[in-house]
N, C-alpha and C positions, 0 to 999 in steps of 0.2 A: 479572679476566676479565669482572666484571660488567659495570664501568665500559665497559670496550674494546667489549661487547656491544649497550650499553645504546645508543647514537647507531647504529648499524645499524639496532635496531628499530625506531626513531623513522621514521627514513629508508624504511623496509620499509611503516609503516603510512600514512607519508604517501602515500608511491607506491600504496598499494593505494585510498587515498584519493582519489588523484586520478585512477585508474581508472576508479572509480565515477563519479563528478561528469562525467567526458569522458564514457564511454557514456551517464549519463542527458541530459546537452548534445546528445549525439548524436542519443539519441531524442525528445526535443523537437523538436531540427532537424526529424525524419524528419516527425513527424505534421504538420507546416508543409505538407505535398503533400496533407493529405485535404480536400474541400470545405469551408467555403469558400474554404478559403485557395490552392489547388491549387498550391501552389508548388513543382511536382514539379521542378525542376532543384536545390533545396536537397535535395529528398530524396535522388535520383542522387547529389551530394555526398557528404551525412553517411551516407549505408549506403558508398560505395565510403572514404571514410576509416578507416568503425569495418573493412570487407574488408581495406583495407592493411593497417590497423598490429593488427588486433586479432584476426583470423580465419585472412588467409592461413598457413599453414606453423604455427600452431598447432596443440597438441596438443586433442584433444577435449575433458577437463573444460575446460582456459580457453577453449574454443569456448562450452560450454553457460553457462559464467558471466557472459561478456560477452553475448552473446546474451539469456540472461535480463534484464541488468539495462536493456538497451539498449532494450528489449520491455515491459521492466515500466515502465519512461517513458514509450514511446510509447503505450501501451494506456492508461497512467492519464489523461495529459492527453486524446488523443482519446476517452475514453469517459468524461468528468467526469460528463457529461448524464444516465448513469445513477442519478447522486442526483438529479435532479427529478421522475423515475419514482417513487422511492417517498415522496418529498413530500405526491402525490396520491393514493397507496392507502393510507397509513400516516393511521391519524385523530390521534395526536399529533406534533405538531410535531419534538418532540424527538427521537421516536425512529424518526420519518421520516429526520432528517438521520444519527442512528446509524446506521441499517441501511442509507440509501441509500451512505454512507463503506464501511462493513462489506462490501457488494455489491460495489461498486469495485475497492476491493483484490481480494477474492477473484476476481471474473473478470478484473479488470489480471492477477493473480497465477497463473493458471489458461493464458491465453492468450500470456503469456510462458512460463510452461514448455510448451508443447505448442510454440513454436515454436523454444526452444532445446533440445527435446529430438530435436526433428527437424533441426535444421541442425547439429547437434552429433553427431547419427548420420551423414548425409551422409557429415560429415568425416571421420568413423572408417571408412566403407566407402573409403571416397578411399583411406588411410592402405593399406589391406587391400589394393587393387588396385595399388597402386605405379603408377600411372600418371599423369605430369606431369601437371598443372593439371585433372585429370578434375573438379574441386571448382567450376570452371568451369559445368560442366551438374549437377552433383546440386546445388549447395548453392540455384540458383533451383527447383529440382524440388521438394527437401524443403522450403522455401516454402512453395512452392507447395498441395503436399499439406498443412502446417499451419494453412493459412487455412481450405483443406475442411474437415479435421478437427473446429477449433472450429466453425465454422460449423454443421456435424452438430451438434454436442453441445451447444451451448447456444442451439439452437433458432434460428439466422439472428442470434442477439444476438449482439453488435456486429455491425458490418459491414465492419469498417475494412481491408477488403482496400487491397493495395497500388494493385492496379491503378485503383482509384477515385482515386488519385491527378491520374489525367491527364482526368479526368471532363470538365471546361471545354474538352481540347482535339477537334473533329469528326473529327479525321484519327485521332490514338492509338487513340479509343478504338475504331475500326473491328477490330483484332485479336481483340477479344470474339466477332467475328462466326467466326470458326475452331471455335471453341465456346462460352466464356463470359469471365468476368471472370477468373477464373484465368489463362490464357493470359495476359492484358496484366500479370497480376500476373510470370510469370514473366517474360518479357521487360524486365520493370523492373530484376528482382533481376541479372537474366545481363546487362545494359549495365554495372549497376552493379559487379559481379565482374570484367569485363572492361576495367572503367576503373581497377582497384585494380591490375591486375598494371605488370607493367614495362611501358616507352612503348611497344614494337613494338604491345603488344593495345590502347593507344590509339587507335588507328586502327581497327582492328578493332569496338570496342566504337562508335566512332563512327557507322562504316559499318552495322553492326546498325542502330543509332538511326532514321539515315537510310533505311535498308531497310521497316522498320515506318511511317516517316512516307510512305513510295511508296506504299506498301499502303493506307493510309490515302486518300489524293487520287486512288488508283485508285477504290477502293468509290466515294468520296465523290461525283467529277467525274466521271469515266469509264464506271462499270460500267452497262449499259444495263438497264432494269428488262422486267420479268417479260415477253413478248409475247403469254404463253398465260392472262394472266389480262383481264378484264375490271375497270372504275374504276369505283369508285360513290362518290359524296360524298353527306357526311354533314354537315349544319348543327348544329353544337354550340356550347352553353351550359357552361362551368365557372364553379360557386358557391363562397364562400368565404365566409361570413359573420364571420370571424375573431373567434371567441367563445372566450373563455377555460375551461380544464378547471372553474373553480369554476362558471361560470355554467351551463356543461349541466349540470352535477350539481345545481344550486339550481333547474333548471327540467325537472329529466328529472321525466318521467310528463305532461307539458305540452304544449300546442300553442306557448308561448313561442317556442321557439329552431325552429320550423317557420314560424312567420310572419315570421322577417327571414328566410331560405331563400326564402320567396315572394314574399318584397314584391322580394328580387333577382332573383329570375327572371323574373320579370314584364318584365323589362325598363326601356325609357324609351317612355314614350306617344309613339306616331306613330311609332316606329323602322321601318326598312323589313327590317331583320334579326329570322326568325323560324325559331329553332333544330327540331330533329328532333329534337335527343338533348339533354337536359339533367342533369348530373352535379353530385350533392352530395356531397360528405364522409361518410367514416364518423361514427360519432357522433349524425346529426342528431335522426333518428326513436331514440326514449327507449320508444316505446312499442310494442305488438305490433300489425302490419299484417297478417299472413297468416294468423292465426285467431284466436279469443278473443270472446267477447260482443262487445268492441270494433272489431273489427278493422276492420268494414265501414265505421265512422262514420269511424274513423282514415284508411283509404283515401280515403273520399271527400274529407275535408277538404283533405289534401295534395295531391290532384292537382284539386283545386278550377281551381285558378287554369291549367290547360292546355286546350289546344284542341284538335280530334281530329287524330290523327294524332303528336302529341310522346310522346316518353316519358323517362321519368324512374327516375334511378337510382342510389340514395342505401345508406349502412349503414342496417341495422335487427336489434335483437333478435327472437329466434325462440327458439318452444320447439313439443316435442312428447313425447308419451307414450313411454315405452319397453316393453319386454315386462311388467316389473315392475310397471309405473302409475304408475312416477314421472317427473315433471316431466325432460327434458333442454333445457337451457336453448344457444340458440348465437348466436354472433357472426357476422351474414349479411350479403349486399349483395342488395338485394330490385331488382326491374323492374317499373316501376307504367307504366298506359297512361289512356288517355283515360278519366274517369269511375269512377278506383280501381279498373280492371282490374289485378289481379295477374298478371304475365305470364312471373313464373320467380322463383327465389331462388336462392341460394350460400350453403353453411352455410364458414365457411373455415378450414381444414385446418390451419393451424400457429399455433397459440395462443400470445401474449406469455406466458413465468413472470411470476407477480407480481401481474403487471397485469390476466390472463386468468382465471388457475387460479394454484393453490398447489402448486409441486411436494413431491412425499411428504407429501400433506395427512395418509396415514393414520398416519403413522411421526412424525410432529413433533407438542410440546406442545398442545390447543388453547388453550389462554394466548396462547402464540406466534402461532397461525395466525389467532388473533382481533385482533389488532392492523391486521391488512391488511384493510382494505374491497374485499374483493374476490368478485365471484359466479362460483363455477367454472364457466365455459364447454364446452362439449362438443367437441371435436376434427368437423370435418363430413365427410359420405363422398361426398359428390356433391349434385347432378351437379354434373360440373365446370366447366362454362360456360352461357352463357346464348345464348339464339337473340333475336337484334335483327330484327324484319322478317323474319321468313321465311327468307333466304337467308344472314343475319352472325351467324357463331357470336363470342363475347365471351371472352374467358380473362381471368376475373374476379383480382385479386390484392388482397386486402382487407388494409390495415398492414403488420404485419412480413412479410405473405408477398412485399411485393415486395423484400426484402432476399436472397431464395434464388433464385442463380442454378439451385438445383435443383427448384424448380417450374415452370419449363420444361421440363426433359427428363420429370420424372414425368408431367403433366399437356398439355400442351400437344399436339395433336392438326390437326386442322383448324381452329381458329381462325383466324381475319381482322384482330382486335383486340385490345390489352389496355386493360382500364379498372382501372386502379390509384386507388385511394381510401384517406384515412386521416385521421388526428387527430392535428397537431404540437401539440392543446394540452398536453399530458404535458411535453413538450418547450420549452416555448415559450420563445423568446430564447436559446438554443443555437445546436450548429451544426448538430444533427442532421437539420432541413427540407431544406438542403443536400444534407447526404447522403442523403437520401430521395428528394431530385430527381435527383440524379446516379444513383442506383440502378435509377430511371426508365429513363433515356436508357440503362442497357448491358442491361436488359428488351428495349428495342426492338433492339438491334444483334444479341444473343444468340437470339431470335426470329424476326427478320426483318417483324415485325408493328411495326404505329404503335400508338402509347402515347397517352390521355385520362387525364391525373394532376388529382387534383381532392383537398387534402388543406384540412381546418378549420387556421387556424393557421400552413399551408405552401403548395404550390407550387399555381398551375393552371396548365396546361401541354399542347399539342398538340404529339408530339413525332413526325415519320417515323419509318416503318420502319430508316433507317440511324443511327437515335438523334439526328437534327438536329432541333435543337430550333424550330419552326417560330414560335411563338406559346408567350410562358410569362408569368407575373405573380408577384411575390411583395409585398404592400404588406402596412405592420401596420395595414389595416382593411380594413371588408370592400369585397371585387373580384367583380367576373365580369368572365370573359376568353370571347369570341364567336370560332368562326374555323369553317372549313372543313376536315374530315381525310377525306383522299384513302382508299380502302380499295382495296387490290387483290384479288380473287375470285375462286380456281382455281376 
């Protein structure tokens, strides 16, 4: 009997084997759709084959097992970039790469179950309601809701929503504008569900497709803008000094890495273009502008080289006292004017793990917690925008917070503008600048506000209010990119 047994199991584990291998094929395929690569008709693909043969009419656990493993693919190769995060705050090499693998896995491993525990519950309410192809509308819903979920929970990290798939195309991503990024994320997964079933919902799933691209060249071409608002332009300056994470860190406490900031600003002698608004990277200022024995000499140096009337609007560290007398240190975007006027600050609200703070500093080894070169940052409470000129309120998004489409609904108020800033040196040679630029553009569609991206390392970029990207640069040295951004003013 053994014998007679023994080639069935073979046959059993091959087939379970080559399960695996197709959904992680599959999931490769899938992350082929996130920036840069945006090859979102390979994605449509490989999610509606792994829907045919691997999801429809299946029971739940082989829901939640294909799903995981299809997920634990996708997440591992689009989130690699998370080991060069701790390359930079880990001081030995070795166990930089240890814990940045270690990281990997665990949020790849984390973000695949949270979304096959969701598409895998879908299924089982499906099953409960006995209603024909109902798995149609839940199975993109619970998606859907799993992209929030992690998003919530691991603080904006990754970001690898679906819907940033279609990031390159100006029409797709117009659905954002309904609410946020979610929306386009479902709409992806319900094309792709509707192209798995029999040929009749061929057509169907087509026609969907087509429907969202209307929608799309309506906003884009057609929709007429605001008539109750007044236009003011703005002459802007985006800097890039494209400086590597070792070099700020070998030059923080320094005017260094402020003087190639200035010698770019300054422009080309004789030019006849002279900016309003001049925008640097987070990162650049190492040192404290807003109070300190120093502060005043540091202001003035930095705005040395402007003329009256510019202002300038760069990251800078910031600290102040707490009830206690102890030092709170935070991660801000400061507003300097003519002659090291300080003219507003933004302490910013959603801090990188790792990189920012040390989560459960108090509960983990400090053995452990000392390997990370890292100053715990304070969480900021306001205010939450900056006034430009008297009459342009600013809705500041400092790094990872422009990855949360949910700081726009928290914060977002009367603003006019977002100025999105950050530092792709962490990242550098990745794909992550990409995704940080793309994250840009559904800021502006989900707001309705035009976007000034200005990151060290990654994009500058003038981008409309309908997320069309008007003016962008990405070169590996340093750029400024000059243009005009249109500002509409209820």
């Amino acid at each position: 009997m053994e014998l007679l047994l023994k080639p069935y199991a073979m046959m059993q584990r091959q087939s379970e084997n080559s399960f695996v291998l197709t959904c992680m094929f599959l999931g490769f395929l899938f992350s082929l759709g996130l920036p840069p690569f945006h090859h979102w008709y390979l994605s449509i693909i490989s999610l509606s084959i792994l829907f045919r043969f691997y999801i429809n009419s299946a029971n739940p656990k082989s829901v939640f097992m294909t799903m995981f493993v299809f997920s634990l693919s996708y997440f591992t190769v689009s989130s690699y970039w998370i080991v060069n995060t701790f390359l930079v705050v880990v001081i030995d090499l070795f166990l930089g790469y240890l814990s940045g693998v270690i990281a990997l896995l665990v949020v790849a491993s984390f973000m695949a179950l949270v979304t096959a525990l969701c598409v895998s519950f879908s299924v089982l309410v499906g099953n409960k309601l006995k209603i024909k192809y109902i798995s149609i509308l839940l199975v993109p819903l619970a998606w859907s809701v799993s992209e929030y979920i992690r998003s919530v929970m691991l603080g904006g990290q990754p970001m690898h929503y679906v819907g940033y798939m279609v990031g390159n195309n100006d029409y797709l991503i117009q659905l954002a504008s309904l609410k946020n990024v979610y929306v386009v994320s479902y709409f992806i997964v319900l094309i792709s569900m509707l192209l798995s079933f029999e040929y009749r919902y061929l057509g169907l799933g087509a026609c969907t497709f087509f429907a969202v691209f209307i929608f799309g060249i309506y906003r884009v071409d057609y929709m007429a803008d605001d008539r109750n608002s007044s236009v003011k332009e703005i002459k802007v300056r985006l800097v890039n000094a494209n400086l590597s994470q070792s070099q700020l860190l070998k030059d923080q406490n320094t005017y260094r890495v402020v003087n190639d900031y200035i010698e770019l600003s300054k422009g080309i002698p004789g030019e006849k273009f002279t900016p309003e608004l001049i925008i640097w990277p987070e990162s650049v200022l190492q040192f404290y502008a807003d109070k300190g024995p120093d502060s005043k000499r540091n202001r003035d140096y930095v705005t040395d080289f402007m003329s009256q009337g510019q202002t300038l609007i760069t990251g800078a560290p910031r600290y102040e006292y707490g009830h206690d007398s102890k030092p709170r240190f935070y991660s801000s975007m400061i507003q300097l004017g003519y002659m090291g006027k300080l003219l507003g600050t933004y302490d910013k609200h959603r801090l990188v793990p790792w990189g920012e703070f040390i989560p459960y500093r108090e509960s983990i080894p400090e053995e452990i917690a000392n390997i990370f070169d890292v100053k715990d940052y304070t969480p900021g409470v306001g205010p939450l925008s900056l006034k430009y000129k008297d009459n342009i309120e600013i809705l500041p998004l400092l790094c990872a917070e422009g990855h949360f489409p949910q700081m726009l609904g928290e914060y977002q108020e009367k603003q006019d503008i977002i100025v999105m800033i950050g530092n792709e040196a962490w990242l550098e040679g990745t794909t992550e600048p990409s995704q940080y630029f793309v994250n840009a553009r559904y800021r502006a569609v989900e707001s309705g506000l035009p976007v000034l991206l200005a990151s060290n390392k990654g994009y500058l970029a003038i981008i409309n209010k309908k997320g069309i990207v008007e003016k962008s640069m990405y070169q590996n040295k340093p750029s400024v990119l000059d243009g005009v951004l249109r500002v509409e003013i209820n």
